[in-house]
Backbone as a ProteinNet text record, in pm:
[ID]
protein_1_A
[PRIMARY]
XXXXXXXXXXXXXXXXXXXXXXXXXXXXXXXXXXXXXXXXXXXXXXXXXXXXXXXXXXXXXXXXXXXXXXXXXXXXXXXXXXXXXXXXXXXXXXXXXXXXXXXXXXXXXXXXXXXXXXXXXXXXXXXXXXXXXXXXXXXXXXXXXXXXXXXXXXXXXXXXXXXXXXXXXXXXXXXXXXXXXXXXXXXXXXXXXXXXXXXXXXXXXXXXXXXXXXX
[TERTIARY]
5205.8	5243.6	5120	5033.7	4912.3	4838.5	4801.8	4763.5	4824.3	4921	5020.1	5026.4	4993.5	4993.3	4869.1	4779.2	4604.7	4627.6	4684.3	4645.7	4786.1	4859.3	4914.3	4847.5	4750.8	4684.8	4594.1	4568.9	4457.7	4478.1	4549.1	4667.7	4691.4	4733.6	4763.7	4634.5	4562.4	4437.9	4350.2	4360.5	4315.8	4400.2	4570.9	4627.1	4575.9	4533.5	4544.9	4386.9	4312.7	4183.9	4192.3	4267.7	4305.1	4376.5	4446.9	4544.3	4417.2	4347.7	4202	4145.7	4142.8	4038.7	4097.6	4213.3	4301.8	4322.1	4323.7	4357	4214.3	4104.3	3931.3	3938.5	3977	3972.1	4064.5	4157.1	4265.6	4196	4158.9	4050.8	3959.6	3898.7	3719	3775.9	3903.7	3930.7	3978.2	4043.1	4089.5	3999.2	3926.6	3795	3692.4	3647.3	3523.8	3557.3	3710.2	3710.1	3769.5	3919.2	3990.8	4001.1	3861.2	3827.4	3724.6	3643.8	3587.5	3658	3753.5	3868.5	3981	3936.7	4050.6	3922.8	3814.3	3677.7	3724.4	3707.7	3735.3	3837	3953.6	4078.1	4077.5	4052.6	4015.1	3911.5	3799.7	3710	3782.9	3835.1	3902.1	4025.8	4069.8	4202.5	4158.2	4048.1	3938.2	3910.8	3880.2	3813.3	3943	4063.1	4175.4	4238.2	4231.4	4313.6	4197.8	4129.9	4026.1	4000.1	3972.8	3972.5	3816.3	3785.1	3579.7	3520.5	3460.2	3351.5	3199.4	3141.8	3013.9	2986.7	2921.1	2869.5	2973.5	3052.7	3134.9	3101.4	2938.1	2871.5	2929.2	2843.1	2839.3	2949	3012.3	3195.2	3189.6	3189.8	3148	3064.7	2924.5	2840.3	2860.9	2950.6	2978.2	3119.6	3211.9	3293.4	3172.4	3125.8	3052.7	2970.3	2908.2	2819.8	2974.5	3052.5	3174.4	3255.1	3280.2	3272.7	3215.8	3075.3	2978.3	2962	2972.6	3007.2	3091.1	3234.2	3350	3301.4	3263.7	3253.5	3125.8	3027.6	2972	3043.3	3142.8	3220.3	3299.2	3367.5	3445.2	3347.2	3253.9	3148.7	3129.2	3095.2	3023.8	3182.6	3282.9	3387.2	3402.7	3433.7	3455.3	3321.5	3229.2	3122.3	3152.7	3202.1	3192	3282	3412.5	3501.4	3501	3375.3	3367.6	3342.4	3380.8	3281.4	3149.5	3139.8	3007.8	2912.7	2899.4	2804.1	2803.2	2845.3	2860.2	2698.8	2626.4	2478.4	2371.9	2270.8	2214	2118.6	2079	1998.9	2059.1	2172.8	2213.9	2214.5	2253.2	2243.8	2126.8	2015.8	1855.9	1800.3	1875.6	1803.6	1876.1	1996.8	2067.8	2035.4	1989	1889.2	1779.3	1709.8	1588	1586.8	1684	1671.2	1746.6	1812.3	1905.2	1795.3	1698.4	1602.4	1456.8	1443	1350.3	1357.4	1501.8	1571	1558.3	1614.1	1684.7	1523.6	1440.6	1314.2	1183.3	1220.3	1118.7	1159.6	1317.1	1346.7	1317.5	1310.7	1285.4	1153.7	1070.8	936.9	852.8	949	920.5	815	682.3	652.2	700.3	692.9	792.3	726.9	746.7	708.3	860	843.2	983.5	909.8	969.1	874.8	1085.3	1148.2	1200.5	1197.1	1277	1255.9	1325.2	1277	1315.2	1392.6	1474	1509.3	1534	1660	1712.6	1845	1876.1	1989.3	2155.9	2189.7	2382.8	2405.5	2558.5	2666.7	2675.3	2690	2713.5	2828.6	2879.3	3046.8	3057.5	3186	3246.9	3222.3	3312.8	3304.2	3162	3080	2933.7	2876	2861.2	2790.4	2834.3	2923.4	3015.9	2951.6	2973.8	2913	2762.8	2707.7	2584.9	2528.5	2575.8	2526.1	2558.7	2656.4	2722.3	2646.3	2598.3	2484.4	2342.1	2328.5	2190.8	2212.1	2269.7	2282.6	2294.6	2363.3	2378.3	2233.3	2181.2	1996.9	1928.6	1880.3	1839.5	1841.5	1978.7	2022.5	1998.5	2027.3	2015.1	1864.5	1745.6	1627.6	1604.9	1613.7	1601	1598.8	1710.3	1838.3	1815.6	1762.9	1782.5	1639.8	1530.2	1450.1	1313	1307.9	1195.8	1066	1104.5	983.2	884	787.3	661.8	657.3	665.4	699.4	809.1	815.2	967.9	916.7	949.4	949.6	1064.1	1084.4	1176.6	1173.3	1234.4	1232.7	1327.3	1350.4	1468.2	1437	1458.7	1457.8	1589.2	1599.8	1692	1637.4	1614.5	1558.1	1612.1	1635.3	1687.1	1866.5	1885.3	2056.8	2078.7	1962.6	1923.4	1923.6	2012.1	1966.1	1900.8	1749.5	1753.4	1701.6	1740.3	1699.8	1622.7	1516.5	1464.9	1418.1	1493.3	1394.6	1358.9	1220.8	1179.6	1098.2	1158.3	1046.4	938.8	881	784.2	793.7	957.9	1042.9	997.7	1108.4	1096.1	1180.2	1199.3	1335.1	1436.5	1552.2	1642.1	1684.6	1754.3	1809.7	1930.2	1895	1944.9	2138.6	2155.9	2290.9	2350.5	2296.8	2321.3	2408.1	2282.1	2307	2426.8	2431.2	2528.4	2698.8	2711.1	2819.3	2865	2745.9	2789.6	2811.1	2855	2971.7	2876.9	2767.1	2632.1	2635	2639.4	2597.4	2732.2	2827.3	2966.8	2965.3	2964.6	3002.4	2888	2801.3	2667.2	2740.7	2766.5	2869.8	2923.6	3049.8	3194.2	3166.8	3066	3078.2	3013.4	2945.3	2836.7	2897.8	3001.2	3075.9	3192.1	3211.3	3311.2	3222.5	3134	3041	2949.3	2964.1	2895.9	2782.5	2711.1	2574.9	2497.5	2424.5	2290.4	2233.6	2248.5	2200.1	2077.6	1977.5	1905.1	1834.8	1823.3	1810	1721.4	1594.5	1483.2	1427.6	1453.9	1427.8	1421.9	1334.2	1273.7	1256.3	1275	1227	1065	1038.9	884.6	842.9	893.6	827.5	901.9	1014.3	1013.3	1141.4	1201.5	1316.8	1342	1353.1	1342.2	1505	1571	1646.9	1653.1	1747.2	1700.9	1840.6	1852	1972.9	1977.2	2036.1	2031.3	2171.7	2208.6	2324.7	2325	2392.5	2377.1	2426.8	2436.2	2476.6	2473.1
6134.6	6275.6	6364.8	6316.9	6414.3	6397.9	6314.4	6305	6361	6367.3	6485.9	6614.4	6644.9	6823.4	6831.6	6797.7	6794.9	6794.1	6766.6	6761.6	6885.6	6945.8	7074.9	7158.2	7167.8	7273.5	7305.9	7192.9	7192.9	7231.1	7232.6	7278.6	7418.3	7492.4	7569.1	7712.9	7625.8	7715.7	7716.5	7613	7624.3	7776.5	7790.8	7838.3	7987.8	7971.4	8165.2	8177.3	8122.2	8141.5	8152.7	8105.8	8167.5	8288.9	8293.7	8417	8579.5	8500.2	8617.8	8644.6	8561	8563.7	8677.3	8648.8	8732.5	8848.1	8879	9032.4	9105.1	9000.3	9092.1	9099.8	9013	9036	9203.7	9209.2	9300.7	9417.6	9438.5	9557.2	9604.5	9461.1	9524.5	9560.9	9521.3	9606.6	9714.6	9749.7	9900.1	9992.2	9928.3	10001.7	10050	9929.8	9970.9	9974.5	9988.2	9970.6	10096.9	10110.5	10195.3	10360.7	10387.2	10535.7	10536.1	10459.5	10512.2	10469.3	10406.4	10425.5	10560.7	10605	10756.7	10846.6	10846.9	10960.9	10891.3	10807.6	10823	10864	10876	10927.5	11058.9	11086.7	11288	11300.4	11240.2	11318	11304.7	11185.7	11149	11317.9	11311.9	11418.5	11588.4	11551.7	11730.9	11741.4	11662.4	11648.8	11706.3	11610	11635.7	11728.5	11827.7	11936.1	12056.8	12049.2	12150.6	12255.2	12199.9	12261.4	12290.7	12170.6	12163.6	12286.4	12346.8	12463.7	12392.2	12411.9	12384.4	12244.9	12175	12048.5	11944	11912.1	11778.5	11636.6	11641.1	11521.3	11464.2	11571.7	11541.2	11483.6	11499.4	11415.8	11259.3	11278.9	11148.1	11085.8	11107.2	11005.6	11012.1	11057.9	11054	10955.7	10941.3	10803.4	10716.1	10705.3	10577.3	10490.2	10623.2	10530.1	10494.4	10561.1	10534	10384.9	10404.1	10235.1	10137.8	10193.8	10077.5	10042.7	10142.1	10088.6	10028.1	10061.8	9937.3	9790.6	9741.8	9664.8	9582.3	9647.3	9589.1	9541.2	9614.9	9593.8	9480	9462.5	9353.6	9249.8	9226.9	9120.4	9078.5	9163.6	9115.7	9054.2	9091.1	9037.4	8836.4	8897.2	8774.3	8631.4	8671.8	8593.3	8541.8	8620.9	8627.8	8526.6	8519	8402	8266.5	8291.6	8150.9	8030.7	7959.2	7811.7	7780.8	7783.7	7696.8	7812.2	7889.8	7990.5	7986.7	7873.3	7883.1	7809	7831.9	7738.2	7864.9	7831.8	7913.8	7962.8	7884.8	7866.5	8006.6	7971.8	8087.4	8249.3	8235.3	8369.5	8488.9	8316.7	8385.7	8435.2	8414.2	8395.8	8524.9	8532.1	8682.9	8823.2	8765.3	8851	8932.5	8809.9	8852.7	8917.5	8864.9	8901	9073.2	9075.4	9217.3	9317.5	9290.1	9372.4	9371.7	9266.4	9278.4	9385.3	9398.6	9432.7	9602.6	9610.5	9732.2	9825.3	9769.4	9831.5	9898.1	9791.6	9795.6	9901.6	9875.7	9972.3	10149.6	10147.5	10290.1	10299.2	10215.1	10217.7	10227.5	10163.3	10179.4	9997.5	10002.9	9913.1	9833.7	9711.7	9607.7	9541.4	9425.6	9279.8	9217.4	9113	9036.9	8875.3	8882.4	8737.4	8721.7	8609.7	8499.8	8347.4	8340	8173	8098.7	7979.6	7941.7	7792.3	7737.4	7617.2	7566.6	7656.1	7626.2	7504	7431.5	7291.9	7379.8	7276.7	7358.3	7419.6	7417.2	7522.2	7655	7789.2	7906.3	7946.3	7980.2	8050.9	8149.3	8142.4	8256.5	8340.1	8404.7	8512.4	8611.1	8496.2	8535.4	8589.1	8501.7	8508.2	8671.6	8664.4	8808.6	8973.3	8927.7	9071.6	9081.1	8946.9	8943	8967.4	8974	9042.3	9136.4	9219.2	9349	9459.5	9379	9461.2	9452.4	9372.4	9333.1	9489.2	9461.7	9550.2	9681.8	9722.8	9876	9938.8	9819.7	9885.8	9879.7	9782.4	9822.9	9904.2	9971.5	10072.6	10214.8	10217.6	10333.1	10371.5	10269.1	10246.3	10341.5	10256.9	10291.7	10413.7	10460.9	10604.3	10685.1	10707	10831.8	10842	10732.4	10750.9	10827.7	10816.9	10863.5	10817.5	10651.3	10570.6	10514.9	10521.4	10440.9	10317	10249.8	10099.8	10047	9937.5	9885.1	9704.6	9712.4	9548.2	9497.5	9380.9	9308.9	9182.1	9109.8	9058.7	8936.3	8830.2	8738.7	8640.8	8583.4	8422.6	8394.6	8245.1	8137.9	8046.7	8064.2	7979.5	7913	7806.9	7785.1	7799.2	7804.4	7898.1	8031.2	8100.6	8256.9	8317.9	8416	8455.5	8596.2	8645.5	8778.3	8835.5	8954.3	9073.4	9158.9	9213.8	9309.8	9435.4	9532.9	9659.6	9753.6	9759.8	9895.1	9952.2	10061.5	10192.2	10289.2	10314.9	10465	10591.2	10597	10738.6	10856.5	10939	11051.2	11013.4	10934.5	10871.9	11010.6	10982.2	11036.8	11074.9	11240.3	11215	11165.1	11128.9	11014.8	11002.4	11162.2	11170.5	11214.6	11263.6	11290.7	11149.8	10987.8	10916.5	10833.7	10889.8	10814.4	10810.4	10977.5	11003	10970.6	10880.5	10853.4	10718.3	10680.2	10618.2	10461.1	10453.5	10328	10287.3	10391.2	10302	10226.4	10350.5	10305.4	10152.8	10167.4	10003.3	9893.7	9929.7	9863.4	9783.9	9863.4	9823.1	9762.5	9790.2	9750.7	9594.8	9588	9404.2	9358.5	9405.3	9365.4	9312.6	9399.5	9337.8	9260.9	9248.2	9141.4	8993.5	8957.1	8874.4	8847.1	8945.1	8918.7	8995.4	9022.6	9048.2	9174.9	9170.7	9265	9388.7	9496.2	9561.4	9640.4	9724.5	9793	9909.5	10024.7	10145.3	10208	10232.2	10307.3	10424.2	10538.1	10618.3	10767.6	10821.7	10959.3	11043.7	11188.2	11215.8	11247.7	11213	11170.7	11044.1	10992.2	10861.7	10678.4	10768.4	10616.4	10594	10441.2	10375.5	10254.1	10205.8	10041.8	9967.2	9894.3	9811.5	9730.8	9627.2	9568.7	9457.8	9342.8	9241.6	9140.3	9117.8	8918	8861.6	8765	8694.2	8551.6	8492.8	8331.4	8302.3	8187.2	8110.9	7965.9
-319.5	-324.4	-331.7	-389.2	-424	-314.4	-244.8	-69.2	18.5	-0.3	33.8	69.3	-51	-85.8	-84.7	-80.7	-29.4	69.6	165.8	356.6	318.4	247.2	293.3	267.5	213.4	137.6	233.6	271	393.9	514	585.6	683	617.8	519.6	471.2	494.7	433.5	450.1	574.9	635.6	779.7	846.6	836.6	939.3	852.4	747.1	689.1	722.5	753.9	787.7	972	1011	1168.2	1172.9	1050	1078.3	1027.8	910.7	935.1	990.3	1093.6	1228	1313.5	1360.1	1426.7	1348.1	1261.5	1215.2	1261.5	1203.5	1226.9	1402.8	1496.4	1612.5	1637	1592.8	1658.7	1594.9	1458.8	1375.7	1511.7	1541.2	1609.1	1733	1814.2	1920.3	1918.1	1798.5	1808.9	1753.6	1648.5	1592	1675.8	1775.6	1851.1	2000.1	2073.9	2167.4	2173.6	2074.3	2139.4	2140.4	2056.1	2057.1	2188.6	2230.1	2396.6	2480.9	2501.1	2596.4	2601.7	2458.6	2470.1	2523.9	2481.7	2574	2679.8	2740.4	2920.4	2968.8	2909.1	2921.4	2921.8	2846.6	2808.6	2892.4	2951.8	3023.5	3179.8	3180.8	3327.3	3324.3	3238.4	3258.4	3249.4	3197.3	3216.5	3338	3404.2	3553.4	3678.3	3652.3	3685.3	3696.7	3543.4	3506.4	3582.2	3592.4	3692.9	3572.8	3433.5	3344	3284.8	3360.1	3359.1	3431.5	3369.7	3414.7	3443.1	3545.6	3542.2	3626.7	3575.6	3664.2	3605.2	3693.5	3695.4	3672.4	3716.7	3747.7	3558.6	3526.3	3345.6	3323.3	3352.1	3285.8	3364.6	3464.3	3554.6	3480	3449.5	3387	3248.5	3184.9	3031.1	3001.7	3189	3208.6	3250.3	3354.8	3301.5	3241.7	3107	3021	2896.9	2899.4	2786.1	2811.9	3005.4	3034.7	3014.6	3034	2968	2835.9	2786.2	2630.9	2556.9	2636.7	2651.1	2634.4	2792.8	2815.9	2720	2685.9	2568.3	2451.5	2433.8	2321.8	2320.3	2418.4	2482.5	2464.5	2565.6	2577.4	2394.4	2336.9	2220.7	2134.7	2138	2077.4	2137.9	2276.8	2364.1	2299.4	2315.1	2253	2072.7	2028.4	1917.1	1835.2	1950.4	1907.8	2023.7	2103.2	2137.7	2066.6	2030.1	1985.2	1997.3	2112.7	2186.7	2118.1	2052.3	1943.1	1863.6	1800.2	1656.3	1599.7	1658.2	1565.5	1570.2	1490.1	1462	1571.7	1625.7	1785.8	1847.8	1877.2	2000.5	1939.7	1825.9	1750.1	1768.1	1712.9	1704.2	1811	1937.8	2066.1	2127.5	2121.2	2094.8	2031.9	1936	1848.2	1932.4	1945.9	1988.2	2174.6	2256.7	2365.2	2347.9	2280	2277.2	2188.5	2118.7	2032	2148	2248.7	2333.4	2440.8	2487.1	2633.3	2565.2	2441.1	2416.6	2358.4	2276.4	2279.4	2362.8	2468.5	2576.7	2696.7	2730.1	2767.7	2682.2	2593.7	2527.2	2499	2530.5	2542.3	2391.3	2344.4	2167.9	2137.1	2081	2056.3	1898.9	1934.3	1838.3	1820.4	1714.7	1647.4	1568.3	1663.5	1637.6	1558.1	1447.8	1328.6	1314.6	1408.7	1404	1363.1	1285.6	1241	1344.4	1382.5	1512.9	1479.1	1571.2	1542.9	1403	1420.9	1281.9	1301.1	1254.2	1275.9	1187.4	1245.3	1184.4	1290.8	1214.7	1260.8	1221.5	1219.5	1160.4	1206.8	1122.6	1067.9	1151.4	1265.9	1358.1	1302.3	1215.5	1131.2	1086.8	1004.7	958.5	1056.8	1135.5	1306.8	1321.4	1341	1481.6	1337.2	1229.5	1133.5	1133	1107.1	1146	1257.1	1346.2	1460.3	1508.7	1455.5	1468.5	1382.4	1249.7	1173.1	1255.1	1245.7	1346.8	1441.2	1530.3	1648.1	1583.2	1474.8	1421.9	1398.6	1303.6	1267.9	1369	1488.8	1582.5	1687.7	1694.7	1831.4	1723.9	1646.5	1550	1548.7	1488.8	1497.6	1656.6	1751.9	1917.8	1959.8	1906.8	1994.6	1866.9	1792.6	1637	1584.1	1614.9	1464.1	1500.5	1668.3	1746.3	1683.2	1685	1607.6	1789.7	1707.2	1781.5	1803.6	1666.3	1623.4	1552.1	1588.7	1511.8	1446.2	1345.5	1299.6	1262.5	1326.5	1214.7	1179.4	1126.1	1048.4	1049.5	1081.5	1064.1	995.3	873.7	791.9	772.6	762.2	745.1	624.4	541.7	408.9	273.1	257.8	155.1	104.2	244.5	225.8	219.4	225.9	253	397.1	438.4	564.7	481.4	599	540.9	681	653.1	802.6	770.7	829.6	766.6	929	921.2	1051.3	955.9	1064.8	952.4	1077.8	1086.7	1183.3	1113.7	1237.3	1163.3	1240.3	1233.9	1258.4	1154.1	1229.4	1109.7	1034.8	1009.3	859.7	876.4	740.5	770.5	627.2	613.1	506.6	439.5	338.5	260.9	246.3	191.6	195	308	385.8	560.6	610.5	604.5	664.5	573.8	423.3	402.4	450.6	514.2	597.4	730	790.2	933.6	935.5	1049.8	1065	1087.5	1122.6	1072.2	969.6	864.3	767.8	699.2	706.7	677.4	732	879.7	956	857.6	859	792.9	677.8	575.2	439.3	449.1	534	554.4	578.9	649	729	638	551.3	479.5	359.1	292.2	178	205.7	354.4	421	369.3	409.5	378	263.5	168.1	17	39.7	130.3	182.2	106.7	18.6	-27.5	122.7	107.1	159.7	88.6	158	82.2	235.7	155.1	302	168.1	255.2	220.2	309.3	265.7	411.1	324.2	416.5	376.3	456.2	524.1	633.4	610.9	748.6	749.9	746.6	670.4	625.1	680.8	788.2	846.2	791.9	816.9	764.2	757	638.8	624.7	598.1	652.9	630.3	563.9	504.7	460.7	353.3	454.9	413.6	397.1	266.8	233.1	211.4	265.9	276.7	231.7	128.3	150.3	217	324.9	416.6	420.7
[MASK]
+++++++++++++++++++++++++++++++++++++++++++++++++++++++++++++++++++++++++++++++++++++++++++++++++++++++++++++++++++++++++++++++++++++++++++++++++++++++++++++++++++++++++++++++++++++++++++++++++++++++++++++++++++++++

């Protein structure tokens, strides 16, 4: 009997740990998909209604960077509940090609200090916030801080993950950034996962990140 109810329990908790999976999937599509699918809708139906004054183009290229941002969104979900990603390898390498592509294009100089070839599996879940934070401090960094340089930071140590970006922007103020919708997301995934945050920032003086997770 007690072999029993150990393989139900187990079964039990397997199916409510799928059924979490699926609620965070259906969240991150309506969260991050389905407000720039309503901007393309409203800009598509401004265009339509002949209600646009001025240059049209602008609505046109404000649908297709809003598409493109879709489809990022999508992509990064789709990835996120594959399998074949679940190790630490592919993460790091994600990391680093999406902080290479996205810097260089903005012509912002960087230093990327990755720990490399790390062994294991890493947790769907962990993975998909961890790299959803990842991506918040670096595009924010990129697109807001009108930094020169950017560092960051990735270790895997001891059962420690830690992240660290830090620019030499004009930083930001403090209670400003605590109202937008970054740092909010920043949190939110962050205490999904247990994860230590820390934000150091001043205007003038730049902006440091700064996250530890056991894993």
């Amino acid at each position: 009997a007690g072999i029993l109810y150990t393989a139900y329990r187990i079964r039990v908790n397997q199916l409510l740990r799928v059924e979490r999976i699926r609620n965070s999937i259906a969240s991150d599509l309506h969260d991050e998909v389905s407000a720039t699918l309503s901007s393309i809708s409203y800009f598509a139906q401004a265009i339509q209604s002949d209600k646009v004054t001025g240059d049209k183009n602008r609505f046109v290229r404000l649908i297709a960077d809003s598409a493109g941002d879709a489809k990022e969104k999508i992509t990064d979900i789709v990835w996120a509940i594959n399998p074949e990603h679940d190790d630490w390898t592919g993460f790091l390498s994600k990391c680093r090609r999406y902080a290479s592509d996205l810097l260089e294009s903005k012509n912002i100089s960087y230093s990327l200090k990755i720990t490399e070839h790390i062994p294991g599996k890493l947790d769907m879940q962990l993975r998909q916030h961890l790299w959803l934070i990842f991506k918040e401090m670096v595009t924010n960094a990129a697109r807001h801080s009108e930094a020169n340089n950017l560092d960051i930071i990735i270790k895997v140590k001891d059962g420690m993950f830690s992240l660290v970006v830090q620019d030499d922007g004009t930083g930001m103020d403090v209670d400003g950034v605590k109202k937008g919708n970054g740092l909010i997301n920043i949190n939110k995934r962050a205490e999904l996962i247990g994860a230590e945050v820390d934000l150091r920032t001043s205007e003038g003086f730049g902006t440091r990140w700064k996250l530890n997770v056991r894993v």
